[in-house]
N, CA, C and O atoms as a GROMACS GRO file, in nm:
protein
  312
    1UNK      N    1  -2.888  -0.012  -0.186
    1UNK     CA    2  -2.830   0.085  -0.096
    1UNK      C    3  -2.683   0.103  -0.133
    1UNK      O    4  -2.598   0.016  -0.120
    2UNK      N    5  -2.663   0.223  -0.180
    2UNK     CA    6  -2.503   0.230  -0.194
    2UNK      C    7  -2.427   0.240  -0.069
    2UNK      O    8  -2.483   0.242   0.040
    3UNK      N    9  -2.239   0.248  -0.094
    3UNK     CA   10  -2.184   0.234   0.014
    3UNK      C   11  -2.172   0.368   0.155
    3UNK      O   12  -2.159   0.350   0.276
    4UNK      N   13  -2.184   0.509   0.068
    4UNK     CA   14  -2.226   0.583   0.137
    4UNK      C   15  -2.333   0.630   0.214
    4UNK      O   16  -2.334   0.728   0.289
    5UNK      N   17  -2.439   0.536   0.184
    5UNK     CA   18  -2.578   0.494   0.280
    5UNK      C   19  -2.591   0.418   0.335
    5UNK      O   20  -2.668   0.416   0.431
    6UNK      N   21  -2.519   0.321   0.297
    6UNK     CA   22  -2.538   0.226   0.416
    6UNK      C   23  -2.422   0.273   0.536
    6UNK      O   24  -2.445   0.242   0.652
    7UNK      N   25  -2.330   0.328   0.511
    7UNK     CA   26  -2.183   0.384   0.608
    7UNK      C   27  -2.281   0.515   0.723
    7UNK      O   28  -2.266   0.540   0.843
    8UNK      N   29  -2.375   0.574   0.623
    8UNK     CA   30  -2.413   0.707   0.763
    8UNK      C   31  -2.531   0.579   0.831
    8UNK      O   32  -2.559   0.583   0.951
    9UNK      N   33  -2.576   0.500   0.764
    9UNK     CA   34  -2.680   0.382   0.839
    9UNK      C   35  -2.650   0.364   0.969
    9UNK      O   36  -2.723   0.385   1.066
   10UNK      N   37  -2.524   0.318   0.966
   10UNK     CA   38  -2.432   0.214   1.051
   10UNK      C   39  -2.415   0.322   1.157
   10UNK      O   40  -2.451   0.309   1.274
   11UNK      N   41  -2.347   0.446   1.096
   11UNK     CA   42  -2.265   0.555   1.188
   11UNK      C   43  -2.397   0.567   1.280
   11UNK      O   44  -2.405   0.532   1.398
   12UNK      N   45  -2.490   0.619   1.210
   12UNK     CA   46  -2.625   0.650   1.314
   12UNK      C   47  -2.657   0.529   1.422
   12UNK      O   48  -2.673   0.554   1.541
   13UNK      N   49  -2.665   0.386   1.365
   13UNK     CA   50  -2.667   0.303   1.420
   13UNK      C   51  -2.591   0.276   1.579
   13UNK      O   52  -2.622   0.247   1.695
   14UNK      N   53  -2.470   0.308   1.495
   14UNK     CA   54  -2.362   0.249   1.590
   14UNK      C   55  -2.388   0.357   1.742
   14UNK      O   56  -2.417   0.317   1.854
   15UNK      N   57  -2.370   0.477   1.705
   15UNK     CA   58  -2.432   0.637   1.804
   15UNK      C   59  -2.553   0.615   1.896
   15UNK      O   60  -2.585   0.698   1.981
   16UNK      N   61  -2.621   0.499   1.876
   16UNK     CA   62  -2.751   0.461   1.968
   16UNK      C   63  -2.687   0.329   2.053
   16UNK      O   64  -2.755   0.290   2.148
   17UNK      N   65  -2.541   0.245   2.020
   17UNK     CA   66  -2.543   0.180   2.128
   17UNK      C   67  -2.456   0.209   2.202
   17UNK      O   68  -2.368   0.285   2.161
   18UNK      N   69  -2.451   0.158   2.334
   18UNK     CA   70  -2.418   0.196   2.413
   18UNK      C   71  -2.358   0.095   2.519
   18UNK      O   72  -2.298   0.143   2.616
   19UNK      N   73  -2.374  -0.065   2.503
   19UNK     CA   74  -2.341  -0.141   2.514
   19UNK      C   75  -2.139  -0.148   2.509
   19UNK      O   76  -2.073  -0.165   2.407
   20UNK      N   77  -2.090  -0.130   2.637
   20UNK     CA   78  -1.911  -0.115   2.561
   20UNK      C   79  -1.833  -0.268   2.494
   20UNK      O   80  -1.760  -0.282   2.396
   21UNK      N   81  -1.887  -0.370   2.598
   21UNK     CA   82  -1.834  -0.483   2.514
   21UNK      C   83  -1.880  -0.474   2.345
   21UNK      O   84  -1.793  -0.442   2.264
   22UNK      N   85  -2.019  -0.504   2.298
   22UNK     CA   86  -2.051  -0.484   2.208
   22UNK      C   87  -1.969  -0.338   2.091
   22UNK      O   88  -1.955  -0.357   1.970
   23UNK      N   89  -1.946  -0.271   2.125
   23UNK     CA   90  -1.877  -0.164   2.091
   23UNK      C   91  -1.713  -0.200   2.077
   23UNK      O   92  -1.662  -0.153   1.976
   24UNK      N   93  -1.632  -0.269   2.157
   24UNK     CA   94  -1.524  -0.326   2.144
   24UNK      C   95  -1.543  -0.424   2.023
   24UNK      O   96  -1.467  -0.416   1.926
   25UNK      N   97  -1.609  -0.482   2.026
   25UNK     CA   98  -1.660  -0.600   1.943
   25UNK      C   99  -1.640  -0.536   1.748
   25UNK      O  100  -1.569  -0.585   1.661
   26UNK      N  101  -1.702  -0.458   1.742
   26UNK     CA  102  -1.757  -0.377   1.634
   26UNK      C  103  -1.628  -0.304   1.587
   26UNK      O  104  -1.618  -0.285   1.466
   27UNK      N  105  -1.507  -0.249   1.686
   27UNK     CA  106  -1.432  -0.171   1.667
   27UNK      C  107  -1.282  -0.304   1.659
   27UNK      O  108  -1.182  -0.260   1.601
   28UNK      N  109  -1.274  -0.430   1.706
   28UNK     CA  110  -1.232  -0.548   1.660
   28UNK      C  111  -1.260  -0.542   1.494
   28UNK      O  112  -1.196  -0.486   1.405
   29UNK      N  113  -1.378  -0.620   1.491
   29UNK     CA  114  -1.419  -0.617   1.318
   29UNK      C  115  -1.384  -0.517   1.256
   29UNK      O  116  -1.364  -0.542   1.137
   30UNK      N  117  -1.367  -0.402   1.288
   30UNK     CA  118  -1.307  -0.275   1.182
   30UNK      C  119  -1.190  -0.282   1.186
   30UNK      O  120  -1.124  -0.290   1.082
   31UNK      N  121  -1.138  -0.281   1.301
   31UNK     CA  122  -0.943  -0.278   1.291
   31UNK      C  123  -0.942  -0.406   1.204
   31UNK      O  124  -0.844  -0.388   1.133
   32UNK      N  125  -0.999  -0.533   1.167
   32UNK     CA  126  -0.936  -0.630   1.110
   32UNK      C  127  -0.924  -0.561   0.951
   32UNK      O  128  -0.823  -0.578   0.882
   33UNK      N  129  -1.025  -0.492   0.911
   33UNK     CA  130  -1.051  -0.404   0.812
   33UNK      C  131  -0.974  -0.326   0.752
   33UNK      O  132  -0.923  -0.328   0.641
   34UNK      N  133  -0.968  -0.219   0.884
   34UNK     CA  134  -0.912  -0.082   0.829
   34UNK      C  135  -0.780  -0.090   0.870
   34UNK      O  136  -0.742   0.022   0.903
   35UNK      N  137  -0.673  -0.195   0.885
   35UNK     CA  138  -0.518  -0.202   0.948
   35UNK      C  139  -0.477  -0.161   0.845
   35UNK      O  140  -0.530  -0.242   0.768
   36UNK      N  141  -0.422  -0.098   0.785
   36UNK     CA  142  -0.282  -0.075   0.687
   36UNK      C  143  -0.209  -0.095   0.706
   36UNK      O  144  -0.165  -0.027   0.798
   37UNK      N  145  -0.116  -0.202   0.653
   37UNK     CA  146   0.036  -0.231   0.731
   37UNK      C  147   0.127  -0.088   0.691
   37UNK      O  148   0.141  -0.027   0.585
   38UNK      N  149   0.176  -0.068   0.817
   38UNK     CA  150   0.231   0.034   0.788
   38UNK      C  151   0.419  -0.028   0.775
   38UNK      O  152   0.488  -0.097   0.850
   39UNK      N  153   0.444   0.030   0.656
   39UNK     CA  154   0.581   0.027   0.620
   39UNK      C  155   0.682   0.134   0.652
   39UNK      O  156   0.669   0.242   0.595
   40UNK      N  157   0.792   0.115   0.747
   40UNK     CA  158   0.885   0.197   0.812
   40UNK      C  159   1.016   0.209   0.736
   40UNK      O  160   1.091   0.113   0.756
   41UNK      N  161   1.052   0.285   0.670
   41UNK     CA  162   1.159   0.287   0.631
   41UNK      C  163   1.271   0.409   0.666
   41UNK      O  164   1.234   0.524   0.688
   42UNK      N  165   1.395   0.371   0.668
   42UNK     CA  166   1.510   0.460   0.704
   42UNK      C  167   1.529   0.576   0.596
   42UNK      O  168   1.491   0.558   0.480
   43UNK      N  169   1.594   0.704   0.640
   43UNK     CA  170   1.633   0.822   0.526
   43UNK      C  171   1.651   0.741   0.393
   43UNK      O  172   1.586   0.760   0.290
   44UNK      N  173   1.772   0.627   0.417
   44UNK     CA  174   1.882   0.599   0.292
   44UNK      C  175   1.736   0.518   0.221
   44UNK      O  176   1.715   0.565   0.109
   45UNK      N  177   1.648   0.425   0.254
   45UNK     CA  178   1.539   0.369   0.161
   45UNK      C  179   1.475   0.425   0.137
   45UNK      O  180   1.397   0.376   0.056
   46UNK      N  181   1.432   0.640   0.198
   46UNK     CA  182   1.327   0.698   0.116
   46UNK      C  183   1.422   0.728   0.014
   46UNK      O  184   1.407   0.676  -0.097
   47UNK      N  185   1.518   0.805   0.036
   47UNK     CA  186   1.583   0.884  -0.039
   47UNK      C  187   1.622   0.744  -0.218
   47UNK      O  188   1.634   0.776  -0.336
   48UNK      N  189   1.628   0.647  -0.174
   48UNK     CA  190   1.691   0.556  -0.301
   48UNK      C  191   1.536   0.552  -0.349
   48UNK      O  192   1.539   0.604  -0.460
   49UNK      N  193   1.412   0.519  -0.321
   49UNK     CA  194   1.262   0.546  -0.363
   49UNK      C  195   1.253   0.660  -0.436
   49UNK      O  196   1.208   0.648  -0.550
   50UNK      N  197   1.292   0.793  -0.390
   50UNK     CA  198   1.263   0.922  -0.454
   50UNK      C  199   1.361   0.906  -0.592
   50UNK      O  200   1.320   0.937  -0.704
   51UNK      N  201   1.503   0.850  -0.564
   51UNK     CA  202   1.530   0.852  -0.651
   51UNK      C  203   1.546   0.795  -0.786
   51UNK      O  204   1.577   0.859  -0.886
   52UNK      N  205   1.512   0.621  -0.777
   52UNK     CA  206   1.412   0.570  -0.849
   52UNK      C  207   1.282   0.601  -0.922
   52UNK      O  208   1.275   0.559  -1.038
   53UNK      N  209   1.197   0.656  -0.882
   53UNK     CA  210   1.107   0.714  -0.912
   53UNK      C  211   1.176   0.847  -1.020
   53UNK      O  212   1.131   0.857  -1.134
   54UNK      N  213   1.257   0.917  -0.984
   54UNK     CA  214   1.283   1.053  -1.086
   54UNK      C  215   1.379   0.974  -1.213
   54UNK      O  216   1.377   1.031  -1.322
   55UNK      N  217   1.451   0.861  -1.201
   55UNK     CA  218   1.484   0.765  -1.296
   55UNK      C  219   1.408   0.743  -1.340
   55UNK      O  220   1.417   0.797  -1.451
   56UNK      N  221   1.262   0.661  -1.328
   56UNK     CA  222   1.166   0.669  -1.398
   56UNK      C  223   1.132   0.752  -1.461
   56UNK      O  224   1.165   0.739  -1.578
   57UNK      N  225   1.059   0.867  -1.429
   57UNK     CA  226   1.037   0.995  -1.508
   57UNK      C  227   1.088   1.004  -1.614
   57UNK      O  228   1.037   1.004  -1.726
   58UNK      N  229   1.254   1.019  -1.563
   58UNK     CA  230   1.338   1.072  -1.709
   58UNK      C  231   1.405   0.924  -1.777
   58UNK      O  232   1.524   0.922  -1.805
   59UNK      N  233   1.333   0.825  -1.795
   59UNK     CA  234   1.319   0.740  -1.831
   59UNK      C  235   1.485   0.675  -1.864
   59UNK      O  236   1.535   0.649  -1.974
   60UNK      N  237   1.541   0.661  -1.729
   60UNK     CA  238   1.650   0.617  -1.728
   60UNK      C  239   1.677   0.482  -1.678
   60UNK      O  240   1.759   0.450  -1.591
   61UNK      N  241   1.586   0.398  -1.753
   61UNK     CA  242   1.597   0.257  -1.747
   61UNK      C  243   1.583   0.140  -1.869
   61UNK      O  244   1.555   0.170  -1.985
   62UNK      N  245   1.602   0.036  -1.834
   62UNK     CA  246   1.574  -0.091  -1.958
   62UNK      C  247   1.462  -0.186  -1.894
   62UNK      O  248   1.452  -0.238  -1.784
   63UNK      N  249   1.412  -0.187  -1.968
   63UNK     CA  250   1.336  -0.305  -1.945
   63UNK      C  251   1.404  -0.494  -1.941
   63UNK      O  252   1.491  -0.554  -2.003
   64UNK      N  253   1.325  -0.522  -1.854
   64UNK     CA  254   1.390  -0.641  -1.829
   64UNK      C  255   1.449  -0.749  -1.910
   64UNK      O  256   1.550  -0.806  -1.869
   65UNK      N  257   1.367  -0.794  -2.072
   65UNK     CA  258   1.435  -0.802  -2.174
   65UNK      C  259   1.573  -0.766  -2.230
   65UNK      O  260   1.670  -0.842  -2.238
   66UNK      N  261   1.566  -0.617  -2.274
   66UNK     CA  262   1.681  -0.536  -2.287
   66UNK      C  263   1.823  -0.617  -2.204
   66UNK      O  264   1.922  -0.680  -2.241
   67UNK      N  265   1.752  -0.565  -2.046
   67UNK     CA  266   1.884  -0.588  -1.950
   67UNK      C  267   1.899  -0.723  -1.970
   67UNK      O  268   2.013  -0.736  -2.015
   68UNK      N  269   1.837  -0.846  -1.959
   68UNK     CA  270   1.886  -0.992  -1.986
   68UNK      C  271   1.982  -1.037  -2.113
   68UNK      O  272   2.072  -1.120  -2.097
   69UNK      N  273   1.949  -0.965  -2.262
   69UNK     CA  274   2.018  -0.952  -2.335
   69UNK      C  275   2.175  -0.882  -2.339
   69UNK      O  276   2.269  -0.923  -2.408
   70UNK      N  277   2.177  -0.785  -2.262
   70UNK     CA  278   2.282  -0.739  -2.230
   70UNK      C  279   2.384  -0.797  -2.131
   70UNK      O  280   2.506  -0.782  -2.132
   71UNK      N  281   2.299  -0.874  -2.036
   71UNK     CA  282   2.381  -0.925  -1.955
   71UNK      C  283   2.412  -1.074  -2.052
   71UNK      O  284   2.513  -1.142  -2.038
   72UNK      N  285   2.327  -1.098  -2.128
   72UNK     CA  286   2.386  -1.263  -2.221
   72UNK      C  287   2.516  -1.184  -2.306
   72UNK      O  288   2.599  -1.265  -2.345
   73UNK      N  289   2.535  -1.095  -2.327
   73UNK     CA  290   2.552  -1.092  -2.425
   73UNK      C  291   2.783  -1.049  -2.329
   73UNK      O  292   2.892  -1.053  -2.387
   74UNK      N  293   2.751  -1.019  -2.195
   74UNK     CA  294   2.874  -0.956  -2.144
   74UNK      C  295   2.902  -1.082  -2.080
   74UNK      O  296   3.015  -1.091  -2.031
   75UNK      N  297   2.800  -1.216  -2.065
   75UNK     CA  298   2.884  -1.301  -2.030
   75UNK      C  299   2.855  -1.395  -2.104
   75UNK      O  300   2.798  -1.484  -2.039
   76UNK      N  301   2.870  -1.423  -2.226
   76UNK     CA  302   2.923  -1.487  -2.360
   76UNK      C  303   3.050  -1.421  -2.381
   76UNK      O  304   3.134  -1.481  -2.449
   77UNK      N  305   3.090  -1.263  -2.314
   77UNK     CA  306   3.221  -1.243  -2.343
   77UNK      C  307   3.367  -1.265  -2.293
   77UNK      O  308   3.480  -1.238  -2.334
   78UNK      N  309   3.308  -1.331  -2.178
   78UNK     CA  310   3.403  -1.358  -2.094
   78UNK      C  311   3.552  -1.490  -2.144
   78UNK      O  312   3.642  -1.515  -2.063
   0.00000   0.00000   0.00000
């Protein structure tokens, strides 16, 4: 049984009871499931995300190598 047959199974299933504890019960086990933590962030943390991301794109970064070398290399100069 794939997952989209067994999901209208259940849906049909679930539509015949009528039981509300049991129904609380069922809708428990799904929220443990289906929670997405939802992440809240302020203007200034979308806006530094968007703009990270378009750094990426135009590939305005080093890789972590790179940057470790560079930083050995500015404080060996000290």
């Amino acid at each position: 049984m794939t997952a989209i047959q067994l999901k209208k199974l259940l849906v049909h299933r679930i539509s015949e009871i009528n039981d509300v504890s049991f129904l609380k019960a069922l809708k428990t086990i799904l929220d443990s499931k289906t929670d997405a933590e939802v992440l809240m962030l302020t203007e200034d943390q979308r806006q530094e995300i968007m703009q990270s991301k378009k750094e990426m794109q135009e590939s305005l970064f080093m890789d972590q190598k790179t940057l470790d070398k560079k930083v050995a290399k500015w404080a060996s100069a000290k």
